[in-house]
CHARMM internal coordinates of N, CA and C (Angstrom, degrees):
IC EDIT
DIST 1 N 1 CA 1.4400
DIST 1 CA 1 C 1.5216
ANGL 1 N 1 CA 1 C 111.89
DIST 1 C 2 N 1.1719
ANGL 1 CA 1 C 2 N 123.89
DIHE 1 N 1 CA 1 C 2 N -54.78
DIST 2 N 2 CA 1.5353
ANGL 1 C 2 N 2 CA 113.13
DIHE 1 CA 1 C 2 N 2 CA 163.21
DIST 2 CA 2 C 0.8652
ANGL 2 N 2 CA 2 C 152.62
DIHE 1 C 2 N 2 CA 2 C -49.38
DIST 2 C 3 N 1.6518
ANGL 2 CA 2 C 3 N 127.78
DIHE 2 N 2 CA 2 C 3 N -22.30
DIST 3 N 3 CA 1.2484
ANGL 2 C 3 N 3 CA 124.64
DIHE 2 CA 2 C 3 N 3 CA 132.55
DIST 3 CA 3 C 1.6237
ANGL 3 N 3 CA 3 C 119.84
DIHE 2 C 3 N 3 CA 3 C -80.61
DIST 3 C 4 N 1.3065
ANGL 3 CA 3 C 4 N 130.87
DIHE 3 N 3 CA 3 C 4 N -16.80
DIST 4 N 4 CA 1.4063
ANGL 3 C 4 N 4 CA 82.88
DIHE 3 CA 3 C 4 N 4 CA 168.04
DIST 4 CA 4 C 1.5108
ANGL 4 N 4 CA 4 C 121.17
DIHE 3 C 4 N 4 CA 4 C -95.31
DIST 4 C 5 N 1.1414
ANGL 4 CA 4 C 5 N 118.85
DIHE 4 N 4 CA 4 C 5 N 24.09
DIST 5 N 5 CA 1.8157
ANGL 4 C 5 N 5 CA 117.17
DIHE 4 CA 4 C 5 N 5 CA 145.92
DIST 5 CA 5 C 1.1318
ANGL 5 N 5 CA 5 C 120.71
DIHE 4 C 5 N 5 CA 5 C -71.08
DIST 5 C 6 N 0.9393
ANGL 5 CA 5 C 6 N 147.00
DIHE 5 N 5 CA 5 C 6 N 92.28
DIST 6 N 6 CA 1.7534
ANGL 5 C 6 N 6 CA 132.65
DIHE 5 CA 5 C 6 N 6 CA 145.05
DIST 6 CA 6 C 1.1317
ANGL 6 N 6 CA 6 C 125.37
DIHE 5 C 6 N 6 CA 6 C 10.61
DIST 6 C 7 N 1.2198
ANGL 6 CA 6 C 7 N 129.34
DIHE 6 N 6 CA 6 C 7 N 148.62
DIST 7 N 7 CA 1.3944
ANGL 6 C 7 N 7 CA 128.60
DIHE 6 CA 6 C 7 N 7 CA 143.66
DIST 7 CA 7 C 1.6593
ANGL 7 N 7 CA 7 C 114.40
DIHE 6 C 7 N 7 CA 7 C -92.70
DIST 7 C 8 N 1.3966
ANGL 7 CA 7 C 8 N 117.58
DIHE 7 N 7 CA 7 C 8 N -26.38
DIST 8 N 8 CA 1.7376
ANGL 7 C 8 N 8 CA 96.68
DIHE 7 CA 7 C 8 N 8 CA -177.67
DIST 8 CA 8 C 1.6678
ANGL 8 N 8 CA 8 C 77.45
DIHE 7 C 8 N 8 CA 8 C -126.38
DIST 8 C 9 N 1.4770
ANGL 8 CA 8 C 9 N 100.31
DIHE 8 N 8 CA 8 C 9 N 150.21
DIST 9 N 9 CA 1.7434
ANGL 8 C 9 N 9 CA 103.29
DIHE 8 CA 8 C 9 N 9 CA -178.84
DIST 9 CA 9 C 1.5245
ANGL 9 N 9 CA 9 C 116.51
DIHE 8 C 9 N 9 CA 9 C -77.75
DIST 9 C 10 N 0.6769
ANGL 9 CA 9 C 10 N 146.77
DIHE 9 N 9 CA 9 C 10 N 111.51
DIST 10 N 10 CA 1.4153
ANGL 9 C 10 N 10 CA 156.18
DIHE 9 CA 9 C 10 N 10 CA 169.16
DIST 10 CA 10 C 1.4678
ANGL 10 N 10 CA 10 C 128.60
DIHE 9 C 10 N 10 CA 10 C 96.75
DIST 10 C 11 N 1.6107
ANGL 10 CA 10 C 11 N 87.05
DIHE 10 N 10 CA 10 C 11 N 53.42
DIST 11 N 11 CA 1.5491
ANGL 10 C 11 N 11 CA 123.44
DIHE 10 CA 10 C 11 N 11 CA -167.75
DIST 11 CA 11 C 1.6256
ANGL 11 N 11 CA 11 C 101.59
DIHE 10 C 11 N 11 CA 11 C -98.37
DIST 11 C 12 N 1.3676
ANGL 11 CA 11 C 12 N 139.00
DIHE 11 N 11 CA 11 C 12 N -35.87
DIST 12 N 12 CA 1.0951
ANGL 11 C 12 N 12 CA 147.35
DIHE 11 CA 11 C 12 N 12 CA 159.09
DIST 12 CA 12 C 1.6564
ANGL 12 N 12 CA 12 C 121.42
DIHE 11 C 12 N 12 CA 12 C -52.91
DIST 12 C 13 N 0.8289
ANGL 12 CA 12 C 13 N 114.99
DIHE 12 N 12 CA 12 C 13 N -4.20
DIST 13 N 13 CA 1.7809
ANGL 12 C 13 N 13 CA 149.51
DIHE 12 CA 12 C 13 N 13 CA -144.76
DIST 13 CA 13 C 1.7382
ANGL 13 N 13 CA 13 C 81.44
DIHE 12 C 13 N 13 CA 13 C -104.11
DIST 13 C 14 N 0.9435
ANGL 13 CA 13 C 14 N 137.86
DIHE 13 N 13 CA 13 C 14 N -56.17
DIST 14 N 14 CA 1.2183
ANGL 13 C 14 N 14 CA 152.64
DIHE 13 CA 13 C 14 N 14 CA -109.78
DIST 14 CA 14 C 1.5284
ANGL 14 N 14 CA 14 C 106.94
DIHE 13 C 14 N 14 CA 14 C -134.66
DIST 14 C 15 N 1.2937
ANGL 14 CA 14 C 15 N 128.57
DIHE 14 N 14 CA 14 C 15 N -28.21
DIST 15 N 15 CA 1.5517
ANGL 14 C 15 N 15 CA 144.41
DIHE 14 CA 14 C 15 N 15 CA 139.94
DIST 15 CA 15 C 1.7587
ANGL 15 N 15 CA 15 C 103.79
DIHE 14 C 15 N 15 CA 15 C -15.00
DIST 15 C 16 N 1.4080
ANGL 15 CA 15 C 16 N 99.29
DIHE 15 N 15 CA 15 C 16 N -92.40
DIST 16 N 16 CA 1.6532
ANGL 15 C 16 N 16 CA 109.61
DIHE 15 CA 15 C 16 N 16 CA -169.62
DIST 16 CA 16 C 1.7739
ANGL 16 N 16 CA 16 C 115.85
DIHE 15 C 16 N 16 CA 16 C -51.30
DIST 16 C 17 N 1.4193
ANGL 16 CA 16 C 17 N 99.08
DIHE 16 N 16 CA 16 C 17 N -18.17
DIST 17 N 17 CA 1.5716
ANGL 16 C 17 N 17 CA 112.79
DIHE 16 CA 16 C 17 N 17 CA -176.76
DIST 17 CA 17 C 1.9929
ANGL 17 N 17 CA 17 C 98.84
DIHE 16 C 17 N 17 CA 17 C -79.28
DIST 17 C 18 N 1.3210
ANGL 17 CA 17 C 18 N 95.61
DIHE 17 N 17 CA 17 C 18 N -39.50
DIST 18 N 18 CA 1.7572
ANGL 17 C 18 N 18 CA 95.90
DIHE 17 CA 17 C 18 N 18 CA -173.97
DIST 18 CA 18 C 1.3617
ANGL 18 N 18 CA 18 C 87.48
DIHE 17 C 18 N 18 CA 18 C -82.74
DIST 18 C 19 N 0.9081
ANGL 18 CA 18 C 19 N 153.27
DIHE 18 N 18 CA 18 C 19 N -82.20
DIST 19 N 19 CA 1.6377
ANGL 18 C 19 N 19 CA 165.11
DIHE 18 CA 18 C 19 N 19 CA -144.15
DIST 19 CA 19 C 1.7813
ANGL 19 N 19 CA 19 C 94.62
DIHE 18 C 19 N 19 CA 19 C -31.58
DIST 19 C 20 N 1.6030
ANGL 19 CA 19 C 20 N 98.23
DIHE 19 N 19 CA 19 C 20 N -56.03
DIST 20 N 20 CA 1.4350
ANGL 19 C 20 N 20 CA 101.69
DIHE 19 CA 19 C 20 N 20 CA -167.94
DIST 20 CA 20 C 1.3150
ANGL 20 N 20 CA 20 C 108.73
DIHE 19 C 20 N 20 CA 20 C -52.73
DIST 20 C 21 N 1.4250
ANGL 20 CA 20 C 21 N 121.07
DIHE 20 N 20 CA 20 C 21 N -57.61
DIST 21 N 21 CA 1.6904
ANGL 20 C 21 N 21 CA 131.03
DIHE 20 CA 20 C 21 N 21 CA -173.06
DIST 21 CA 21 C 1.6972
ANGL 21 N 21 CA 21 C 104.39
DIHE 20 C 21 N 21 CA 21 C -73.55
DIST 21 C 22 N 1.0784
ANGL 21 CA 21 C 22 N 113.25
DIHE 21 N 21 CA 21 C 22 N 16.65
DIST 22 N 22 CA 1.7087
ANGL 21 C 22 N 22 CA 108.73
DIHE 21 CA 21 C 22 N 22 CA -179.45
DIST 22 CA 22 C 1.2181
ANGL 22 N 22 CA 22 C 120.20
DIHE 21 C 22 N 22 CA 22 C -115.03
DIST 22 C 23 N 1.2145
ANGL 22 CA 22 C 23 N 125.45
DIHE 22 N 22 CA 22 C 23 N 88.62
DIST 23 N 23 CA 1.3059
ANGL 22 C 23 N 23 CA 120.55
DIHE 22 CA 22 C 23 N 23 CA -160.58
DIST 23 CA 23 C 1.4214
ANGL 23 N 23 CA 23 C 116.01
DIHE 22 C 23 N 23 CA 23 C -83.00
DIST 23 C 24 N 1.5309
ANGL 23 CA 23 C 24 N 117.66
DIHE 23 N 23 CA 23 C 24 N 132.21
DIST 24 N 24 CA 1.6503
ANGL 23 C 24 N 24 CA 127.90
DIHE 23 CA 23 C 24 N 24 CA -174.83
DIST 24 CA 24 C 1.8115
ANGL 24 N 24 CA 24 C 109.87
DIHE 23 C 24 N 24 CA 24 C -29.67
DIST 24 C 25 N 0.9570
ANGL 24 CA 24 C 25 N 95.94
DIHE 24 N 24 CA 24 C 25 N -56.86
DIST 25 N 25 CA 1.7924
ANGL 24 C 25 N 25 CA 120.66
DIHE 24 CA 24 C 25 N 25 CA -171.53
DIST 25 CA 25 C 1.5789
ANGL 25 N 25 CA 25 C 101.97
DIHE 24 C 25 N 25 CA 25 C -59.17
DIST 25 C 26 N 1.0120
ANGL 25 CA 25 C 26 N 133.55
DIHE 25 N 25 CA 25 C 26 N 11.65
DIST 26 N 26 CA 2.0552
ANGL 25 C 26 N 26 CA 130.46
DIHE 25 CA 25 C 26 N 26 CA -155.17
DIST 26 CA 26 C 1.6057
ANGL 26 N 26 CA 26 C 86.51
DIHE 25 C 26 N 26 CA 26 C -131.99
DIST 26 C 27 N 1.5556
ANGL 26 CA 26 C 27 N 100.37
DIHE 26 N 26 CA 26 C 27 N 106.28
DIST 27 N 27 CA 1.7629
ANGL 26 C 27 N 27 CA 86.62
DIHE 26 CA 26 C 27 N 27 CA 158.34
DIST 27 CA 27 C 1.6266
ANGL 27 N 27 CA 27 C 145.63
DIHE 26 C 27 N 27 CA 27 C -62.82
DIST 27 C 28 N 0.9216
ANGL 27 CA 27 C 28 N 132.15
DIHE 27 N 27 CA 27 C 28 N 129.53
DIST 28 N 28 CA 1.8577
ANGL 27 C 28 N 28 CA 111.22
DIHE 27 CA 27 C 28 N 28 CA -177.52
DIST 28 CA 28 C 1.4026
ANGL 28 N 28 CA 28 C 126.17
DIHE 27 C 28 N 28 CA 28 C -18.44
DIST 28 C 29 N 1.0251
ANGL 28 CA 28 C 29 N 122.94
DIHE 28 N 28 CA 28 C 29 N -43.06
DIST 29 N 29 CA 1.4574
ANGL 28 C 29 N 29 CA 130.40
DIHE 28 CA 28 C 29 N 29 CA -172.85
DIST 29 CA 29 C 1.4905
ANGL 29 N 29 CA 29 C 98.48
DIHE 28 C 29 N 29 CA 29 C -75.31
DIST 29 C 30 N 1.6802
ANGL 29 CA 29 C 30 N 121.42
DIHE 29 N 29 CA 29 C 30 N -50.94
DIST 30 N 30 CA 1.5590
ANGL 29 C 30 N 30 CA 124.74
DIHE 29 CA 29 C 30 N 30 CA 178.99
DIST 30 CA 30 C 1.6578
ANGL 30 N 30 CA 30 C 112.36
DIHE 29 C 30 N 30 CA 30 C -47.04
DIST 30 C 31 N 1.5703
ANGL 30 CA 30 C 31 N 117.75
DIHE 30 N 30 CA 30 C 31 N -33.03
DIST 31 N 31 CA 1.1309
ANGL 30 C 31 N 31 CA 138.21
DIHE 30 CA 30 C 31 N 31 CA -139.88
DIST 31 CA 31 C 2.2743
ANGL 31 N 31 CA 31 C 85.56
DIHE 30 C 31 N 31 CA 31 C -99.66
DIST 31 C 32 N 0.8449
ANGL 31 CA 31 C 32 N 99.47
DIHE 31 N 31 CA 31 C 32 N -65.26
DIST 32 N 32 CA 1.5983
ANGL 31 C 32 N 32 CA 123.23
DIHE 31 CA 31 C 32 N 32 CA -178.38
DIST 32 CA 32 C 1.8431
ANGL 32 N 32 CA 32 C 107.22
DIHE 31 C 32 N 32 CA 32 C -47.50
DIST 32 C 33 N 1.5342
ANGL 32 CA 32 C 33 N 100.94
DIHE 32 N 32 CA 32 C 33 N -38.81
DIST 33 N 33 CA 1.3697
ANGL 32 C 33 N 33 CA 106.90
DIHE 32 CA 32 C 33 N 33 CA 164.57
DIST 33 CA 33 C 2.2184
ANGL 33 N 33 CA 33 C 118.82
DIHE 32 C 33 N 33 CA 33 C -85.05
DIST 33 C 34 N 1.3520
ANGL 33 CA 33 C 34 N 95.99
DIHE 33 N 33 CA 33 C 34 N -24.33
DIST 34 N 34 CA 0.9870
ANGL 33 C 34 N 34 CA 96.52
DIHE 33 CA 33 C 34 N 34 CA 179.55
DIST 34 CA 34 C 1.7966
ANGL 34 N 34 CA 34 C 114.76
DIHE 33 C 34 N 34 CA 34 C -60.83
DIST 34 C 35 N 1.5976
ANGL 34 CA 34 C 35 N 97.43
DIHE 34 N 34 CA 34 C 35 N -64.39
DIST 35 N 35 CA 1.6446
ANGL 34 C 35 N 35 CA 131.34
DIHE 34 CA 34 C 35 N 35 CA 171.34
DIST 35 CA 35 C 1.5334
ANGL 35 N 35 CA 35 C 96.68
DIHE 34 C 35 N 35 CA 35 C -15.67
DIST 35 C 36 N 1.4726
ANGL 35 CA 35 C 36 N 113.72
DIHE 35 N 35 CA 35 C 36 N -69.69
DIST 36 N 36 CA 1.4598
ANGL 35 C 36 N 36 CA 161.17
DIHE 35 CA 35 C 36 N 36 CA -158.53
DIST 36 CA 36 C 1.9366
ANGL 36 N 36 CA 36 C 94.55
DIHE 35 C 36 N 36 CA 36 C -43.40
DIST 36 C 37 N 0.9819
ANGL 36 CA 36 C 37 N 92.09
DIHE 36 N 36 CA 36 C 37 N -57.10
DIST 37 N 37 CA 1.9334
ANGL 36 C 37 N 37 CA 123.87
DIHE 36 CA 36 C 37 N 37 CA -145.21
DIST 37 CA 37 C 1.8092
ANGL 37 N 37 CA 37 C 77.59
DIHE 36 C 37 N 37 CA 37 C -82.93
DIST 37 C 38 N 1.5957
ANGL 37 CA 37 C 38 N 114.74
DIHE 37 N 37 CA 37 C 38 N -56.49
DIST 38 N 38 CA 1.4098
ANGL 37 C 38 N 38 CA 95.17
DIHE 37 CA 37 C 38 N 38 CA -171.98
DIST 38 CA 38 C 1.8884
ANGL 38 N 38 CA 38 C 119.75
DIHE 37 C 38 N 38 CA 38 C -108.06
DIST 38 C 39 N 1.5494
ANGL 38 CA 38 C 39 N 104.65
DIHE 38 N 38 CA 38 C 39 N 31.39
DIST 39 N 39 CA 1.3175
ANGL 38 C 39 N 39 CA 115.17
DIHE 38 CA 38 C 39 N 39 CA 146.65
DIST 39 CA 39 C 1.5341
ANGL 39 N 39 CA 39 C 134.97
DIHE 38 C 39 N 39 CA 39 C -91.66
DIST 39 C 40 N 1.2844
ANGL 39 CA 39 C 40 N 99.92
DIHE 39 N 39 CA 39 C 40 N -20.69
DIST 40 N 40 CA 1.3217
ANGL 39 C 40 N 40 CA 123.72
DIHE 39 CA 39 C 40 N 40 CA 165.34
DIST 40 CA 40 C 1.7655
ANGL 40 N 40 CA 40 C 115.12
DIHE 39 C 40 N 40 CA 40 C -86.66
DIST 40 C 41 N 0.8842
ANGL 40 CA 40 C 41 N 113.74
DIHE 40 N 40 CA 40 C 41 N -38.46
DIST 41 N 41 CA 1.5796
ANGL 40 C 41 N 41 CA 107.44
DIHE 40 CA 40 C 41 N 41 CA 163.40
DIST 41 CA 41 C 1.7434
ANGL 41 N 41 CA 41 C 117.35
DIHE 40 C 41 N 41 CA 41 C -72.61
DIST 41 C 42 N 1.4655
ANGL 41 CA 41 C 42 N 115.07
DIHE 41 N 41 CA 41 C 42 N -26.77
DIST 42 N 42 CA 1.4865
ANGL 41 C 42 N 42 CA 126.98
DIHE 41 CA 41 C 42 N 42 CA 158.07
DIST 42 CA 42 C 1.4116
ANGL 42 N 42 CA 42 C 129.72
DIHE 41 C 42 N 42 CA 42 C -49.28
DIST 42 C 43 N 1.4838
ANGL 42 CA 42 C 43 N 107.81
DIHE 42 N 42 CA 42 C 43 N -29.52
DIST 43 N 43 CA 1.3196
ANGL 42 C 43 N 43 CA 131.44
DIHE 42 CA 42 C 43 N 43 CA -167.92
DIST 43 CA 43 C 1.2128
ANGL 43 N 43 CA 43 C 87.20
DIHE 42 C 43 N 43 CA 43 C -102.53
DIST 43 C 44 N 1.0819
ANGL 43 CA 43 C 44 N 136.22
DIHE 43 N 43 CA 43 C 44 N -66.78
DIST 44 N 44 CA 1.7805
ANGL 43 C 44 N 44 CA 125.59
DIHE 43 CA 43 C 44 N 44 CA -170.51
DIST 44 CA 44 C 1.8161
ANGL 44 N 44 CA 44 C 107.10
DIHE 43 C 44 N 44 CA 44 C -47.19
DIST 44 C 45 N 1.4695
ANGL 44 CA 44 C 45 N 90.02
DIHE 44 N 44 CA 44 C 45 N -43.72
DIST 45 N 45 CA 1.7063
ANGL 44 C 45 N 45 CA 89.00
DIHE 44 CA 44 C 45 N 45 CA -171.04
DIST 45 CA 45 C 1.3572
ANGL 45 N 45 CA 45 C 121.19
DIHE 44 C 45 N 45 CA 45 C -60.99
DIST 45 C 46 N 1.7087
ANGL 45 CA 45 C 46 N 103.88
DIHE 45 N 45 CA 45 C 46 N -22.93
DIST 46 N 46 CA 1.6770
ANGL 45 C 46 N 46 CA 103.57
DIHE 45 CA 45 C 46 N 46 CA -170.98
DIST 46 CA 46 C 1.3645
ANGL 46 N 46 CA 46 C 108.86
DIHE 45 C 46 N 46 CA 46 C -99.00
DIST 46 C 47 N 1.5537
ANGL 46 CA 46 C 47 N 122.95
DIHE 46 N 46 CA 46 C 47 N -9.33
DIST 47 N 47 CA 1.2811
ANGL 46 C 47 N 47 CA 129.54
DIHE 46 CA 46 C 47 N 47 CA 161.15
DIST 47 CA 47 C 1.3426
ANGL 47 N 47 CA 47 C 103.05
DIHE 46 C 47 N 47 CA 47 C -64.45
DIST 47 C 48 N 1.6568
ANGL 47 CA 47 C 48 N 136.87
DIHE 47 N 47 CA 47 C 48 N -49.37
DIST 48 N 48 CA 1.3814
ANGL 47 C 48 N 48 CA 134.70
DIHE 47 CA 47 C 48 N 48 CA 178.61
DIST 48 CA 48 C 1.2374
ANGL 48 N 48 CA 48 C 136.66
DIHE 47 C 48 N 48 CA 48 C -41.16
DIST 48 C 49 N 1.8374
ANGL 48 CA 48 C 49 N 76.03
DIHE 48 N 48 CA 48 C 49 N -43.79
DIST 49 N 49 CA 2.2546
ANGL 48 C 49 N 49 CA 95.96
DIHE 48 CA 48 C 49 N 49 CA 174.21
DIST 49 CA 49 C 1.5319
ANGL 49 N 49 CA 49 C 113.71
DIHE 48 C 49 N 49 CA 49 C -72.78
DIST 49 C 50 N 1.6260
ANGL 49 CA 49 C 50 N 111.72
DIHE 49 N 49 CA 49 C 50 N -39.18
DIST 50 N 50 CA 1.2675
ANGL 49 C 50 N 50 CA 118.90
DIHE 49 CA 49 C 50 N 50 CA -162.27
DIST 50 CA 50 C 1.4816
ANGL 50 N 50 CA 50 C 106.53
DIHE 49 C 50 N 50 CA 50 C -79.69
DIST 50 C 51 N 1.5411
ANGL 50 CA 50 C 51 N 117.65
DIHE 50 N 50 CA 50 C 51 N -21.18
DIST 51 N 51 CA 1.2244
ANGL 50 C 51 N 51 CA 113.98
DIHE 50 CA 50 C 51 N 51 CA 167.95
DIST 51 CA 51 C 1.5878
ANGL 51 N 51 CA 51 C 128.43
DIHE 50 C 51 N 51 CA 51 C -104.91
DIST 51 C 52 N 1.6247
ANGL 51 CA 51 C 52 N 109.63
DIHE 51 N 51 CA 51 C 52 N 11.22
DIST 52 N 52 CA 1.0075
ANGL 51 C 52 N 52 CA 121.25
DIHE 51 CA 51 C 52 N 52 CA 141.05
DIST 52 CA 52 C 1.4740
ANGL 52 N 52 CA 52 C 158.76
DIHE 51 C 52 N 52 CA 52 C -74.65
DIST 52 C 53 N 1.6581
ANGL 52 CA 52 C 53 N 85.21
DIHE 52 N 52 CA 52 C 53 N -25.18
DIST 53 N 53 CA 1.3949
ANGL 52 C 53 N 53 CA 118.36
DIHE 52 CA 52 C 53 N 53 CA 152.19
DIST 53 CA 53 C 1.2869
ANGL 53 N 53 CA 53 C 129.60
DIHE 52 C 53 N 53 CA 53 C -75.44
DIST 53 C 54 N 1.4683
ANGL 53 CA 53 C 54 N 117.14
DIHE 53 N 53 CA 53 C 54 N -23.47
DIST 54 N 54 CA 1.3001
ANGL 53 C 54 N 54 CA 130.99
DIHE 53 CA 53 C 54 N 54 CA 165.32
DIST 54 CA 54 C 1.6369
ANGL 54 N 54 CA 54 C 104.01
DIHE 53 C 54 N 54 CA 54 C 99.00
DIST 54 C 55 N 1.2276
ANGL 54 CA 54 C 55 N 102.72
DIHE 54 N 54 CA 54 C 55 N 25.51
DIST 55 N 55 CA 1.7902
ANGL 54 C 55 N 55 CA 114.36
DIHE 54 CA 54 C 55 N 55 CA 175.27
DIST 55 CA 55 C 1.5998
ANGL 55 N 55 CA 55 C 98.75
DIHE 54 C 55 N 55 CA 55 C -62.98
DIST 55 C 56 N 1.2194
ANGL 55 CA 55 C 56 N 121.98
DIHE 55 N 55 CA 55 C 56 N -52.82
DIST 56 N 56 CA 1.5371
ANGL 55 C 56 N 56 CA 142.30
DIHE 55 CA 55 C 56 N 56 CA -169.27
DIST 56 CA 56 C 0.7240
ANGL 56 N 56 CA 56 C 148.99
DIHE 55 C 56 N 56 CA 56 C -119.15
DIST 56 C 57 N 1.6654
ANGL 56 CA 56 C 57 N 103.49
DIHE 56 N 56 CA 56 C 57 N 63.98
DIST 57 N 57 CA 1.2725
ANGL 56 C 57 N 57 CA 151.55
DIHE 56 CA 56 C 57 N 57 CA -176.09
DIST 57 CA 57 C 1.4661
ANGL 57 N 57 CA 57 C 98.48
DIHE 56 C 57 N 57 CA 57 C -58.14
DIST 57 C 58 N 1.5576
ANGL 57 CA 57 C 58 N 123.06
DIHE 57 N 57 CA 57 C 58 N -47.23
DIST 58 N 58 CA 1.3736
ANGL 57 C 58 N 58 CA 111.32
DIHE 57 CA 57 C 58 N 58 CA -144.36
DIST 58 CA 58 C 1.5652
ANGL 58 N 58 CA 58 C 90.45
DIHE 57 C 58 N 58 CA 58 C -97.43
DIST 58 C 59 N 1.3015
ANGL 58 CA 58 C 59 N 121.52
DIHE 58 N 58 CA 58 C 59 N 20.34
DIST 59 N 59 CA 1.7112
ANGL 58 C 59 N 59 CA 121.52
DIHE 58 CA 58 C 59 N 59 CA 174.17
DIST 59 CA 59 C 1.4985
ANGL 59 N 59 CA 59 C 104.72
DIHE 58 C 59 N 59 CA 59 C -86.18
DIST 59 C 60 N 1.4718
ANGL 59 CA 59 C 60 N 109.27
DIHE 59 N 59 CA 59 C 60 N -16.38
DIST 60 N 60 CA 1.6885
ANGL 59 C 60 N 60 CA 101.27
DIHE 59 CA 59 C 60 N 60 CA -154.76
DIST 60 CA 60 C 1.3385
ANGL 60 N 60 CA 60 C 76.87
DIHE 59 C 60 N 60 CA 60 C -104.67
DIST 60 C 61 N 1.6727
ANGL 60 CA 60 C 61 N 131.60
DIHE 60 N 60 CA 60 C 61 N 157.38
DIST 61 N 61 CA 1.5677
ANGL 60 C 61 N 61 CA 142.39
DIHE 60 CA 60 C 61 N 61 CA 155.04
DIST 61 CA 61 C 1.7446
ANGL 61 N 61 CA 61 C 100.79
DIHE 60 C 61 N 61 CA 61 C -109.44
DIST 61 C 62 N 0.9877
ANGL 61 CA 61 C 62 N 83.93
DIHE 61 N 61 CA 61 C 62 N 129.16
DIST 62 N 62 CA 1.6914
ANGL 61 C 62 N 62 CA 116.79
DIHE 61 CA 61 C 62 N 62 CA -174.36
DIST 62 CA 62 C 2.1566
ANGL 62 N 62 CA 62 C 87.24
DIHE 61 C 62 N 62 CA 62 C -47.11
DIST 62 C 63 N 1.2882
ANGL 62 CA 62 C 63 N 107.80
DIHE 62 N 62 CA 62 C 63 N 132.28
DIST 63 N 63 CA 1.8943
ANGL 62 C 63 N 63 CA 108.07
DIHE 62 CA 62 C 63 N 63 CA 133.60
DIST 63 CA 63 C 1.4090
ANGL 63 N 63 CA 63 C 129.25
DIHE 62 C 63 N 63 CA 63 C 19.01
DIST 63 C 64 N 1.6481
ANGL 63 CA 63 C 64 N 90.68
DIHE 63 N 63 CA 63 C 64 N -70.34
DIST 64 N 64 CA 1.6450
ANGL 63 C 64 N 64 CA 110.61
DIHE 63 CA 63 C 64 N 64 CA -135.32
DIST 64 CA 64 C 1.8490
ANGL 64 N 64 CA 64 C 79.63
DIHE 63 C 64 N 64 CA 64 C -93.52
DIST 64 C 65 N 1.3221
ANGL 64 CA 64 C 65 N 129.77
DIHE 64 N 64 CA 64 C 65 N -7.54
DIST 65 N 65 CA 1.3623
ANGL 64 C 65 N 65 CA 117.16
DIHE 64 CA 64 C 65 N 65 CA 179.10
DIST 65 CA 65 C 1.5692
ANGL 65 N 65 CA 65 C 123.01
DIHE 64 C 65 N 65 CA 65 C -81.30
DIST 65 C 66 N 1.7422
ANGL 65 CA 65 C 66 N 97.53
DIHE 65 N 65 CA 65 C 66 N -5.55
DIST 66 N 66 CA 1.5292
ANGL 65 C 66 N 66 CA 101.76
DIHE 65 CA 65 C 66 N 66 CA -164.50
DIST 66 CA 66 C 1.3481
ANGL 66 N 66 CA 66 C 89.50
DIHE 65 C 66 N 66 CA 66 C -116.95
DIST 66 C 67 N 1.9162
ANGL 66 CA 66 C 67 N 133.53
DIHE 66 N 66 CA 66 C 67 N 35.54
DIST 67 N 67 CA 1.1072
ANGL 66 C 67 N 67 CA 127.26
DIHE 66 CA 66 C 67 N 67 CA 158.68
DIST 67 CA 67 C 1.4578
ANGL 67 N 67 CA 67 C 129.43
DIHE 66 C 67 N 67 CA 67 C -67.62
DIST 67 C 68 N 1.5399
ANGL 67 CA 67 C 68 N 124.99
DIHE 67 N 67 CA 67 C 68 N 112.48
DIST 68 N 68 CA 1.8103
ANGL 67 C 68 N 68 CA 113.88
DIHE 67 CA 67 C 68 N 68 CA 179.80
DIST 68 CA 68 C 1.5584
ANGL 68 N 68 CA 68 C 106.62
DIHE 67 C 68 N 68 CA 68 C -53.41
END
COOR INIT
IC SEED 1 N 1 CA 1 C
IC BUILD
């Protein structure tokens, strides 16, 4: 019973989604750097949108903070 509950719900969801982009031939470690390489480009991207949208305002410091 404990593993087959989840801990986040619709985390199993997400198997056939990695499976697809995982190619047989990629060792774990290749795979872990891959994952890696495009969670971090994920994170840049949604910082891009969110501060394009003007979600993240409070990322940018005003001018007047970098006065001598």
């Amino acid at each position: 019973m404990g593993l087959a509950t989840p801990l986040v719900p619709g985390l199993p969801l997400l198997g056939p989604v990695v499976a697809i982009f995982t190619p047989v031939r990629y060792s774990a470690w290749r795979m872990w750097v891959i994952w890696g390489i495009a969670g971090v480009c994920a994170v840049f991207l949604l910082l891009a949108l969110a501060s394009s949208l003007g979600w993240a305002d409070w990322l940018v410091l005003d001018q007047e903070d970098y006065t001598p």
